[in-house]
C-alpha positions as CSV (number, residue, x, y, z in Angstrom):
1,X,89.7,28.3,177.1
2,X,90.9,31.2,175.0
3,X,92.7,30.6,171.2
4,X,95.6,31.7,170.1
5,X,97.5,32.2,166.6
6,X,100.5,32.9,165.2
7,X,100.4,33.6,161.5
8,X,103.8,34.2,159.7
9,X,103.7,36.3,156.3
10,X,106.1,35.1,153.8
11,X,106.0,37.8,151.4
12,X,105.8,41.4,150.9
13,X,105.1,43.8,148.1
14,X,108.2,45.2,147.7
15,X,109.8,41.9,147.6
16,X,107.3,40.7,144.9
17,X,108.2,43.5,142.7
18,X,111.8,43.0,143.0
19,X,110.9,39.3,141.8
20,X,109.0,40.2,139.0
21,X,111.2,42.4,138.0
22,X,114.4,40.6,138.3
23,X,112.3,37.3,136.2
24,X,110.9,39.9,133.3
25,X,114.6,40.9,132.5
26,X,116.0,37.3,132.3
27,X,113.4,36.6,129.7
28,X,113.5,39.7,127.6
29,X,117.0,38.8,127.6
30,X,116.3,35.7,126.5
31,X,113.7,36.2,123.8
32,X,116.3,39.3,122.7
33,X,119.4,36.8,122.0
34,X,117.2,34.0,120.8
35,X,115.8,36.4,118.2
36,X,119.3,38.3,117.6
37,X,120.7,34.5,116.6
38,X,117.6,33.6,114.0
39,X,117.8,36.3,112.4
40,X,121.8,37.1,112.0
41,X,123.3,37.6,108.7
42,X,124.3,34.3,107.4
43,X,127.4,35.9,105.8
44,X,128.4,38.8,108.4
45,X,127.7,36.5,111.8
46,X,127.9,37.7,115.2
47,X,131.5,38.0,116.1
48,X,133.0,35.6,118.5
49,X,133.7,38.3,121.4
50,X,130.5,39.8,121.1
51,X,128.8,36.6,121.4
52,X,131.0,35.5,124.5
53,X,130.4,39.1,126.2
54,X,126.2,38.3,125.4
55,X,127.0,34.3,126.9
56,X,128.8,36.2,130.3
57,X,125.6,38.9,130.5
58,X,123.3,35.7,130.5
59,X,124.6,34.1,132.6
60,X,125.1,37.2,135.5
61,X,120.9,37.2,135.3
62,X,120.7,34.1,135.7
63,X,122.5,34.1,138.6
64,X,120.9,37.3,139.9
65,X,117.7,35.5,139.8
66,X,118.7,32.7,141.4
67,X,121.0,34.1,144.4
68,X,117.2,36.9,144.8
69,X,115.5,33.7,145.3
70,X,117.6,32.4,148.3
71,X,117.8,35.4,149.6
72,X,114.1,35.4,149.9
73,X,113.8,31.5,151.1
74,X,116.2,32.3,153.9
75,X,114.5,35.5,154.7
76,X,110.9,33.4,155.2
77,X,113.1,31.0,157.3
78,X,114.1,33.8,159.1
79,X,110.6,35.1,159.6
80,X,108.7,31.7,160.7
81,X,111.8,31.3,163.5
82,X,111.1,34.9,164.9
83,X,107.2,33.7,165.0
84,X,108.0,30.7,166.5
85,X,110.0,32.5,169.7
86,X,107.5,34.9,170.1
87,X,104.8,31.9,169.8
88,X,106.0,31.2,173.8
89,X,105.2,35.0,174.7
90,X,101.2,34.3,174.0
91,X,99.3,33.7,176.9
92,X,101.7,36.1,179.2
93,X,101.3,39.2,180.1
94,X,103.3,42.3,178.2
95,X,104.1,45.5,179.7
96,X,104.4,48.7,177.1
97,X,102.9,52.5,176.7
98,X,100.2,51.0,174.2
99,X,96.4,52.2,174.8
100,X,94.8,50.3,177.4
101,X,91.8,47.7,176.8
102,X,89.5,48.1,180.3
103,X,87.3,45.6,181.1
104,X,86.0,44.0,184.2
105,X,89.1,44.1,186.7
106,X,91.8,46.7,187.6
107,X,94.9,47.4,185.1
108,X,98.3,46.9,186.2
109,X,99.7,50.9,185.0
110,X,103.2,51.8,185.8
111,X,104.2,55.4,185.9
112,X,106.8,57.5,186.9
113,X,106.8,60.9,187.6
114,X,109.8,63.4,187.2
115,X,112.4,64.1,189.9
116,X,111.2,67.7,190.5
117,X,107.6,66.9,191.0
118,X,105.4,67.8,194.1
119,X,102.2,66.2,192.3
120,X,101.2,63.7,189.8
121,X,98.3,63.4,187.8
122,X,97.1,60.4,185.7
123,X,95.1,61.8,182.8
124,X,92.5,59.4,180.8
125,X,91.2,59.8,177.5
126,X,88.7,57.7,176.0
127,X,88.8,56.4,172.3
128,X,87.7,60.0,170.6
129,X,90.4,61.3,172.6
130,X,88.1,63.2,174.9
131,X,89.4,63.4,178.3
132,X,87.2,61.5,180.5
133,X,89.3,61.0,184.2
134,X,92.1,63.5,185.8
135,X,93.3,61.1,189.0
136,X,96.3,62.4,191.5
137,X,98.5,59.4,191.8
138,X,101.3,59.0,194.5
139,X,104.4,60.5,193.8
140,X,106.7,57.2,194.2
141,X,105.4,56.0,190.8
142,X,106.1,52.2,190.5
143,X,103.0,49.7,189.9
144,X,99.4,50.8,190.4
145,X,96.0,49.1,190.4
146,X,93.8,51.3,187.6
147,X,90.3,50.4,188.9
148,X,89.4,52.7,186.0
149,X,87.1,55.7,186.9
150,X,85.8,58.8,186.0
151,X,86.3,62.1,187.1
152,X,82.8,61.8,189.2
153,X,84.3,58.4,190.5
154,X,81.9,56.3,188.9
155,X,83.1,53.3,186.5
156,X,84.1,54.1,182.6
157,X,82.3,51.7,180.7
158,X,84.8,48.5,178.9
159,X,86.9,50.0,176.0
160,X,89.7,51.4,175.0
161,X,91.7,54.5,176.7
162,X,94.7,55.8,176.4
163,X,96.9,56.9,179.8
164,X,99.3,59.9,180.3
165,X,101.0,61.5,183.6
166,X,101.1,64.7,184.5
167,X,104.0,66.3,186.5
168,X,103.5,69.3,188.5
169,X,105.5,71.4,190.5
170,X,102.9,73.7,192.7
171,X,100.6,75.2,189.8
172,X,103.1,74.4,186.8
173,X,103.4,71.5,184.7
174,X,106.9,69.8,184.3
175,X,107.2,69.4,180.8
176,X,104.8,67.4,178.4
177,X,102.9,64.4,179.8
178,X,105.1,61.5,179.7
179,X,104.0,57.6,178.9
180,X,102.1,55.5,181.4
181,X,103.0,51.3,180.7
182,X,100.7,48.5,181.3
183,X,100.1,44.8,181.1
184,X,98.1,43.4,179.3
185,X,97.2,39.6,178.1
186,X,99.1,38.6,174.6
187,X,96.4,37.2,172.0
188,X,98.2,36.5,169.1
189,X,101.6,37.1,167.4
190,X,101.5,38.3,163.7
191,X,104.1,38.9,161.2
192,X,104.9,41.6,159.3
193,X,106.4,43.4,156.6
194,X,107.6,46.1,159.6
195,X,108.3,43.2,161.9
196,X,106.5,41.1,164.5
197,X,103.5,42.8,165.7
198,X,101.4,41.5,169.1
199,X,97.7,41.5,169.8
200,X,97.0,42.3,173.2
201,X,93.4,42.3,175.3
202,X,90.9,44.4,173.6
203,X,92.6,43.8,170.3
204,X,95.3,46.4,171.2
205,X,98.4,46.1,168.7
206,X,101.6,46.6,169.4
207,X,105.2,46.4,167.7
208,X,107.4,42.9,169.8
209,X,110.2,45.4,169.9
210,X,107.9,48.0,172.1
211,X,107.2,45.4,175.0
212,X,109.4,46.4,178.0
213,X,108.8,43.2,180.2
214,X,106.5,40.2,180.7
215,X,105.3,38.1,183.1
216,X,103.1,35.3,183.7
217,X,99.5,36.4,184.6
C-alpha cells in the first residue's frame, strides 16, 4: 500500500524577518529609556509630558508585537486547516495541464482543439524538451487514452513528458499550441509559503489552485 503525507509549514522567511524586526525595536526601545532614566540630570528631570509621550510610544510596540504575533498564530491555524481539506484529496486522481508522469498503463489526456480546426495534433516532448511523438488526435477533443508512443509507434520509455495540441486548418497552424490536461494520482499535499502545492505520480508538482477536477481512480 502506497504512503502518503501532508506536511504543513508554519513559517516563512518574510514573516521571520518581520518578527525579528518588530522584537529588536521593542528592546532598543527599552534599553534606550532604561538608560535615558539612569542617567537623567538629578536637578533638570525629564519633564512630565515627555515622559508620558515616551510611556504612550512604549506601550504602541508593545502592542505591535503582540497583535504581529496573533496575526501569525492565526495565520498557522489557517494554514494546517487548508492542509487538512486537501488531506481528503490524496489518493484521488487530479486533472491539470502539469507535465505528465508515463509509466506502465495509458494516461487519461483531455484536449480540445479550436473551433476552426480540420486537424489536431498531439505533440510530445520528453524531459530535455526534445520532441519525441507528433500523434493526429480526433477532432471532438474530450477524454483520450495516451498509450504513450513514439513517432515510429514504439513505446517511450517511463518518465516525464510534457503534452501540447496542435490546431490546423489545411497546412496552417491555428494559433500557438494550447494545454493538454491529465489525471494523475495525488501523492502528497505540501504547504507553502505560495500556497498549497500537490505531488502527483512521478513526483510531478503542481499548485491546489491549478487542479481543474478530480475523481476517484
Amino acid at each position: 500500500m502506497e504512503t502518503t503525507t501532508v506536511t504543513a509549514v508554519q513559517t516563512t522567511a518574510n514573516r521571520g524577518a518581520s518578527k525579528a524586526a518588530v522584537s529588536a525595536d521593542f528592546d532598543t526601545f527599552l534599553k534606550m529609556m532604561t538608560t535615558q532614566m539612569k542617567n537623567q540630570d538629578p536637578l533638570n528631570p525629564i519633564d512630565s509630558s515627555d515622559y508620558a509621550v515616551q510611556l504612550a510610544t512604549f506601550s504602541g510596540v508593545e502592542q505591535q508585537t503582540k497583535t504581529n504575533q496573533l496575526l501569525e498564530g492565526l495565520t498557522s491555524q489557517f494554514g494546517v486547516l487548508g492542509m487538512a481539506q486537501l488531506a481528503a484529496w490524496v489518493g484521488q486522481e487530479a486533472r491539470s495541464a502539469a507535465p505528465v508522469y508515463l509509466g506502465d498503463e495509458a494516461v487519461t489526456i483531455n484536449y480540445q482543439p479550436k473551433t476552426q480546426a480540420d486537424r489536431a495534433v498531439l505533440v510530445v516532448k520528453n524531459a530535455q524538451g526534445q520532441v519525441v511523438s507528433r500523434e493526429d488526435v480526433a477532432l471532438e477533443g474530450g477524454s483520450y487514452q495516451w498509450l504513450g508512443a513514439d513517432a515510429a509507434g514504439k513505446p517511450l520509455p517511463n518518465g516525464i513528458y510534457a503534452l501540447s495540441l496542435e490546431s490546423y486548418s489545411g497546412e496552417q497552424q491555428l494559433g500557438d499550441a494550447t494545454a493538454v490536461e491529465s489525471y494523475a494520482k495525488i501523492l502528497e499535499a505540501r504547504g507553502g509559503s505560495n500556497g498549497p502545492t500537490l505531488v502527483l505520480a512521478g513526483g510531478v508538482e503542481v499548485s491546489a489552485t491549478d487542479i481543474t477536477a478530480l475523481r476517484v481512480p
